[in-house]
C-alpha positions as CSV (number, residue, x, y, z in Angstrom):
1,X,83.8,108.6,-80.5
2,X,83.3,107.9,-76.8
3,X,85.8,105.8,-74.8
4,X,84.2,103.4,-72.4
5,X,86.4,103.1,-69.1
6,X,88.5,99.6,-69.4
7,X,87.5,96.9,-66.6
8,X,89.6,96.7,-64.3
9,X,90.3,92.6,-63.3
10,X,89.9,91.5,-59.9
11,X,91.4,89.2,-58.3
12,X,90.0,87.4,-55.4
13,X,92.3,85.9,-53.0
14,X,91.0,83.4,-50.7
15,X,93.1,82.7,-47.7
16,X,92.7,79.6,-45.4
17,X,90.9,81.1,-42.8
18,X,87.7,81.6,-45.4
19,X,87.0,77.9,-45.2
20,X,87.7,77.0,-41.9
21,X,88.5,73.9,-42.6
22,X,89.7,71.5,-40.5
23,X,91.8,67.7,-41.3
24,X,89.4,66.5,-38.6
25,X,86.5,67.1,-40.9
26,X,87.8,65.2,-43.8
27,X,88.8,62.3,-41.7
28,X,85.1,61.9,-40.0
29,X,83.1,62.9,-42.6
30,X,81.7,60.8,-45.1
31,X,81.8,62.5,-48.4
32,X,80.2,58.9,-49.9
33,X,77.2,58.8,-47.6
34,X,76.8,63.0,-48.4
35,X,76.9,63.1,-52.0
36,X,73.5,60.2,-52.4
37,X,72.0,63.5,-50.6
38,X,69.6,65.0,-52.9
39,X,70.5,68.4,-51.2
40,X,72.8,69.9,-49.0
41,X,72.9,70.7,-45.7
42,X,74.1,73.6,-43.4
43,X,74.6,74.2,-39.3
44,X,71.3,76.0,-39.7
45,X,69.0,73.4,-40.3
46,X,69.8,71.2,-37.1
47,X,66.9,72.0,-35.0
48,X,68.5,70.3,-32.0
49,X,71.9,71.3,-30.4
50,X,74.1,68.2,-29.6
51,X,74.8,68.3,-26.1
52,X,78.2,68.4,-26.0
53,X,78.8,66.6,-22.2
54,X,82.4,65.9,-21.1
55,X,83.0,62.2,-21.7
56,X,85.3,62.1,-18.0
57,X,82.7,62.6,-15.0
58,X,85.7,63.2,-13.3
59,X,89.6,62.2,-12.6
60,X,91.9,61.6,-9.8
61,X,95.4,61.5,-11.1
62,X,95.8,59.5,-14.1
63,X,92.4,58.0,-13.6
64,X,89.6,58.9,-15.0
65,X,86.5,57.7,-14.7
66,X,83.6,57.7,-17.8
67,X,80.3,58.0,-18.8
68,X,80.8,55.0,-21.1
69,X,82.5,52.6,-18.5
70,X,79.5,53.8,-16.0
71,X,76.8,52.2,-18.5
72,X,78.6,49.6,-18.3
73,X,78.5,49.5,-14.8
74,X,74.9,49.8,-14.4
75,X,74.1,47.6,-17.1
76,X,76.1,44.9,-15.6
77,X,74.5,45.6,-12.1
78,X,70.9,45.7,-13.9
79,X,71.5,41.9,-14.9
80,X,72.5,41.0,-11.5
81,X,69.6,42.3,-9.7
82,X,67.4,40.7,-12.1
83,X,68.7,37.8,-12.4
84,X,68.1,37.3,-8.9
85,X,64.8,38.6,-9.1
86,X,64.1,35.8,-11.5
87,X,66.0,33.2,-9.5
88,X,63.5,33.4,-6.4
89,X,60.3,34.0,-8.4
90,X,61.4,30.8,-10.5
91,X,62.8,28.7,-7.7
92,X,66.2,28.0,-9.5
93,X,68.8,26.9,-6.6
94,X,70.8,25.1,-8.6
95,X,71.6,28.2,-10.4
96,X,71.6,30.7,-7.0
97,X,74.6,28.4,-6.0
98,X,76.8,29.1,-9.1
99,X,75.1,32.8,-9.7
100,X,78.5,34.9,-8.4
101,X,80.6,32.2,-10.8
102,X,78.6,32.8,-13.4
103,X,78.4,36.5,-13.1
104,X,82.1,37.0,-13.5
105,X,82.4,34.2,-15.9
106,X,80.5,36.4,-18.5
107,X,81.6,39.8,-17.4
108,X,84.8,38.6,-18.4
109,X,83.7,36.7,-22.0
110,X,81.7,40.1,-22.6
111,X,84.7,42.0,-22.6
112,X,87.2,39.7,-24.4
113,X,84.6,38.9,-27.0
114,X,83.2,42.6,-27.7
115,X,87.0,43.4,-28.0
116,X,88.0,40.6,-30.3
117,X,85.0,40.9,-32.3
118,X,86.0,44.6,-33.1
119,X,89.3,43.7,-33.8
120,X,88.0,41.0,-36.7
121,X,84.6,42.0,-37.9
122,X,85.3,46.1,-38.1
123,X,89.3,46.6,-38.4
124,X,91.5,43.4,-39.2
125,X,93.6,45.1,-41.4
126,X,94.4,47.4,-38.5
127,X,95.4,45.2,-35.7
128,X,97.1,43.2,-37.6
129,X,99.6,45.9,-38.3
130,X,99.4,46.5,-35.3
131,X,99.0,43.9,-32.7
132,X,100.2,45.3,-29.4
133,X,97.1,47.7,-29.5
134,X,94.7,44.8,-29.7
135,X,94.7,44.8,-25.5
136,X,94.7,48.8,-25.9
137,X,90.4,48.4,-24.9
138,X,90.5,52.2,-23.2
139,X,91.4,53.4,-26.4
140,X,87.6,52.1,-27.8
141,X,86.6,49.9,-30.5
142,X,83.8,47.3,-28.8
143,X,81.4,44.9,-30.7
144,X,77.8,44.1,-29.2
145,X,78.2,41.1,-31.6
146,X,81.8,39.9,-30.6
147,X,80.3,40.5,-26.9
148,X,76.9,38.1,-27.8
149,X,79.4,35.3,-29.2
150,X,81.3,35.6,-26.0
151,X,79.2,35.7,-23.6
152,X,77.1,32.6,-25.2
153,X,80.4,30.5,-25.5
154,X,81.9,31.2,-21.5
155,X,78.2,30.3,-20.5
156,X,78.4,27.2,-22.6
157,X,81.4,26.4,-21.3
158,X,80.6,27.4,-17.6
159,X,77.3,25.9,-17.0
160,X,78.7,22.5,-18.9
161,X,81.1,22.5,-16.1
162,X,79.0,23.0,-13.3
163,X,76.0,20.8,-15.0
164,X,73.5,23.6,-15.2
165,X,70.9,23.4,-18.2
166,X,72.5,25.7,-20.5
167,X,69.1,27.2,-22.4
168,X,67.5,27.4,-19.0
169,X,70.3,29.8,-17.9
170,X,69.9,31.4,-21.0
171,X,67.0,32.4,-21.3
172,X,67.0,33.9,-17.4
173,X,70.3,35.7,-18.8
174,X,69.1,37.2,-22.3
175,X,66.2,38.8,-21.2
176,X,68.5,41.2,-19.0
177,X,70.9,41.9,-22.0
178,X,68.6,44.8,-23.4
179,X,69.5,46.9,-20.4
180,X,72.7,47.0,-21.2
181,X,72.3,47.7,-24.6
182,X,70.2,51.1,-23.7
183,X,72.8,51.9,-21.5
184,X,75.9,51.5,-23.9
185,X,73.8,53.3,-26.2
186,X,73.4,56.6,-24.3
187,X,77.0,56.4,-23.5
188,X,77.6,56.3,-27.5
189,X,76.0,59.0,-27.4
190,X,78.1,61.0,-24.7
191,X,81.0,60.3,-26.5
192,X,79.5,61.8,-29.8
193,X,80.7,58.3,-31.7
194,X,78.2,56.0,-34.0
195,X,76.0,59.2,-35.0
196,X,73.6,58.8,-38.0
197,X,73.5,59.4,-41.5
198,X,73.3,63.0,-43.1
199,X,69.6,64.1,-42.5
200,X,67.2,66.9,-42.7
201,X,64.7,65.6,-39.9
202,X,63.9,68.8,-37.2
203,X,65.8,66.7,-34.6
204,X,68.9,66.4,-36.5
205,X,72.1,66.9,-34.8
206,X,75.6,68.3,-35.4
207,X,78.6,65.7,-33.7
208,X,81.7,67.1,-33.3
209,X,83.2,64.5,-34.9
210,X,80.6,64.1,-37.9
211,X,81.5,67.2,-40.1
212,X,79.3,70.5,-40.2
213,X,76.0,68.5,-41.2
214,X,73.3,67.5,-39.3
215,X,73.1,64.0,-38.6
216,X,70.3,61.2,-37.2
217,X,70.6,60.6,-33.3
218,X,70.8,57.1,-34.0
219,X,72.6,56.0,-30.7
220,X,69.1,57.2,-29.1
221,X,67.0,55.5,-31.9
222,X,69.1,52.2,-30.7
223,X,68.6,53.1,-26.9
224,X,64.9,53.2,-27.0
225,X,64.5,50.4,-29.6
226,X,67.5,47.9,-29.0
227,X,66.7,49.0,-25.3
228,X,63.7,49.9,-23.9
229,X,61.4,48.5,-26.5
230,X,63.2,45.0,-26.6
231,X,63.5,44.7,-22.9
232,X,59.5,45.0,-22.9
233,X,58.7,42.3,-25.5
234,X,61.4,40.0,-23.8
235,X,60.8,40.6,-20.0
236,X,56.7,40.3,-21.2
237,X,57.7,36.6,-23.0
238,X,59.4,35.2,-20.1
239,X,55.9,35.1,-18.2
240,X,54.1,34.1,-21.0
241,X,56.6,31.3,-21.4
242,X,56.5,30.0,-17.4
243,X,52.5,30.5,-18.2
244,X,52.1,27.9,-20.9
245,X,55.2,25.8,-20.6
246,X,57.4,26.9,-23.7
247,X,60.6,25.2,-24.2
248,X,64.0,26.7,-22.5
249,X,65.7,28.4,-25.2
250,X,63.0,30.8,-26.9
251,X,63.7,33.5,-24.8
252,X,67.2,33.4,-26.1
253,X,66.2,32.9,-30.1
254,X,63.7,35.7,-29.5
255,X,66.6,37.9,-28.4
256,X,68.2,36.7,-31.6
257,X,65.7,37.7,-33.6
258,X,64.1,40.5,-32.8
259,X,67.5,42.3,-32.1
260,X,68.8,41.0,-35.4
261,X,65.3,42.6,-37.0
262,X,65.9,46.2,-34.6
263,X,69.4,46.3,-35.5
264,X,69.2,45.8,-39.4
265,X,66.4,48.3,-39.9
266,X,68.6,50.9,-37.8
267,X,71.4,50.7,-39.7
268,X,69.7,52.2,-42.5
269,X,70.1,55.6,-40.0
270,X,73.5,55.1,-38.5
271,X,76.6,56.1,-40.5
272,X,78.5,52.8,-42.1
273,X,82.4,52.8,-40.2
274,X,84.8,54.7,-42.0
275,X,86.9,51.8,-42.5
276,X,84.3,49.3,-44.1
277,X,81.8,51.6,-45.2
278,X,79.2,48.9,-47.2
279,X,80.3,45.4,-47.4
280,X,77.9,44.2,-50.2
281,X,75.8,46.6,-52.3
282,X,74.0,48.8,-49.6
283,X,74.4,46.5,-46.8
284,X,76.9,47.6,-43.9
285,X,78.8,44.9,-41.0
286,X,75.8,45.5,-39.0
287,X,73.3,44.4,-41.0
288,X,75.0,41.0,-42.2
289,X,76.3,40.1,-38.5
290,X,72.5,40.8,-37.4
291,X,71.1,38.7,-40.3
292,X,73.0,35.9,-38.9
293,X,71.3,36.4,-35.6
294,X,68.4,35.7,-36.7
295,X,69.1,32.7,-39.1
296,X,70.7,31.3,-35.7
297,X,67.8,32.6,-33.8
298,X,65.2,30.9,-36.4
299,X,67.3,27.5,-35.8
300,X,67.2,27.6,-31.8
301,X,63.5,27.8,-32.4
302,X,63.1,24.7,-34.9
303,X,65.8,22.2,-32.8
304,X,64.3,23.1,-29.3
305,X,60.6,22.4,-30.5
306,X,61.4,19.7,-32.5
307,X,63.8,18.5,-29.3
308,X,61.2,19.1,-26.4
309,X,60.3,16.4,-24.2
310,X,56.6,15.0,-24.7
């Protein structure tokens, strides 16, 4: 009778090092958004490398200087310059004498409404348990729609003061706005912060702080759409409107509108916020904030028609 050899048992021992894990990855990734993936993804597939570019152009001491607060800059000077532009093609010298005021009036209701927008639309729960960090804006955590709602309300205020027709201002304002918005983007996209959703497009990328799967570049869909592509269509309007006499205000519902249509329909490529994720069903912050801009958008159309002088 022959005697087949016993099996030996083996015993696999996995040490940490095998996974290579990090608690970085569990904290940025979202396992939600991966798992409605039909398949899974690995570095491999990304067809594009991120371009992993320092975040600090440089520092001198403790200050540093960023990519982020440089878009910023030129965005803001991009409004300026064309603001003028439009101020002598237009003949406005009511507004040329208030135009500095103005300036700084909403550079400053920019700032304090993109940061208090953040604070209550994306992370109330947050702030307030911890308050003192609600002035902390170095730290990140800005809202384009806390920003819109400020910068609408300090002009309201301003050019009420200084008796300047609000939706005339406006409208030389809004059609600016898209500049910035291209600009903020790219610097989004610097920082490796707001990727996109787990994909398997040829241009997917890997973010350092989006786990090990490739992702959509949806801070550059938003540059070229919220940016380049809106400033077009509104910049192109503003003629058309000084052409056939359109009442003030459309430029600044069209903004509205359009960017509330842009926005919603790229949100269905950029990654929900870890600490919302979707607010009703499959909608996310964005979408519903931006749905609102165009309800608003729709109503500026109907009272300034219906309102127009005959």
């Amino acid at each position: 009778m022959l005697k087949l050899p016993a099996k030996k048992s083996t015993i696999v021992q996995l040490q940490p090092s095998t996974f290579n894990l990090q608690p970085s990855t569990f904290k940025s990734y979202n396992f939600k958004s991966h798992l409605t993936s039909s398949h899974r993804h690995d570095k491999s597939q990304a067809m594009i490398s991120y371009p992993e570019i320092d975040p600090v152009i440089f520092g001198l001491g403790p200050l540093k200087v960023r990519w982020y607060g440089l878009m910023y800059v030129l965005g803001f000077s991009a409004t300026i310059l064309l603001v003028q532009y439009q101020i002598k093609k237009f003949s406005l010298s009511r507004l040329a004498d208030h135009c500095e005021n103005l300036n700084f009036i909403l550079i400053l209701s920019l700032v304090l409404g993109a940061r208090c927008g953040y604070v209550l639309f994306y992370n109330p729960s947050y702030y307030l348990a911890h308050p003192a960090e609600i002035i902390a804006i170095w730290q990140g955590g800005m809202s384009f729609h806390g920003a819109l709602i400020g910068i609408m309300v300090g002009g309201l205020l301003y050019c009420k003061k200084a008796k300047l027709p609000y939706w005339q201002t406006a409208d030389i304002y809004v059609v600016t706005i898209p500049i910035g918005l291209g600009l903020g983007r790219i610097g989004n996209f610097i920082n490796g912060e707001l990727f996109g959703r787990v994909t398997d497009v040829p241009w997917a990328m890997i973010f350092p702080a989006g786990g090990p799967f490739p992702r959509h570049p949806s801070q550059l869909y938003e540059s070229l759409l919220e940016g380049l592509l809106l400033f077009s269509i509104l910049w192109k309007a503003k003629d058309i409107q000084h052409q056939r006499n359109w009442p003030t205000g459309l430029m600044a519902a069209f903004f509205l509108i359009i960017y509330g249509l842009i926005r919603s329909f790229l949100e269905l490529f950029r990654e929900p916020d870890d600490q919302l994720g979707f607010i009703v069903a499959s909608l996310t912050m964005g979408q519903i904030l931006s749905f609102c801009m165009i309800l608003v958008g729709s109503i500026i159309i109907a009272i300034r028609i219906k309102t127009r002088p005959r």
